[in-house]
Structure formats: C-alpha cells, structure tokens
C-alpha positions, 0 to 999 in steps of 0.5 A, a space after each residue: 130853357 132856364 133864364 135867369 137874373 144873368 141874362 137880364 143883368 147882360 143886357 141891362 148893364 149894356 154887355 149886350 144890346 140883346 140876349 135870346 132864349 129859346 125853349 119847348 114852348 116859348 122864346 124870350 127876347 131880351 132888350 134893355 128896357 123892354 123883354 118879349 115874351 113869344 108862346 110859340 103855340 098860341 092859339 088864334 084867338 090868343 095873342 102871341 106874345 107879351 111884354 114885361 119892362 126888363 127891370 121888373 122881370 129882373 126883379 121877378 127873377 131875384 125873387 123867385 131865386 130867393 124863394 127856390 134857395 129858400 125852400 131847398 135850404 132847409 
C-alpha cells in the first residue's frame, strides 16, 4: 500500500466522500475530517486503531514528500 497526499486531496476537496487503503498490515480509511488508521494485527491489549484529523495527515504527507524529494535529489 502507498498513500499519498492524492488520496487525501480527493476526499478533501469533496471528489469523494470516502477513499480506502489496504496493505499487509494496516488499513486506512479516509474521510473529510477525520482519517482512521486500522492495525490489522493489533494485539489485545492494544487498541486497534487510531485517528489522525485528515488536514494534519495531509500535511504530514507533503512534508515527508518534500523530505524523500529531497534527500534523492542530490
């Protein structure tokens, strides 16, 4: 799985009301305001999920997009 600032930028500017990612290990499920975040193999006394406000996980992205261009451009 590869999220990127696209995904959010969908379900942020109302292109869709919802967008879905699904890896090895974790599914992410993006809404306007509020993105989940599911570890599928939480252990039992972990909780199975965290939320992140979609506008800072954009942010989030950019920056770490930034930082990989960065680092690969020298």
């Amino acid at each position: 799985m590869r999220i990127n600032e696209k995904d959010v930028i969908v379900v942020r500017e109302a292109i869709r009301l919802y967008e879905e990612l699904t890896g090895n290990a974790c599914t992410i499920e993006i809404k306007y305001d509020v993105t989940k975040i599911v570890n599928e193999y939480a252990e039992e006394d972990q909780k199975p999920y965290c939320l992140i406000e979609t506008a800072e996980l954009k942010q989030i992205l950019l920056k770490w997009d930034d930082a990989v261009r960065n680092k690969y451009a020298e």
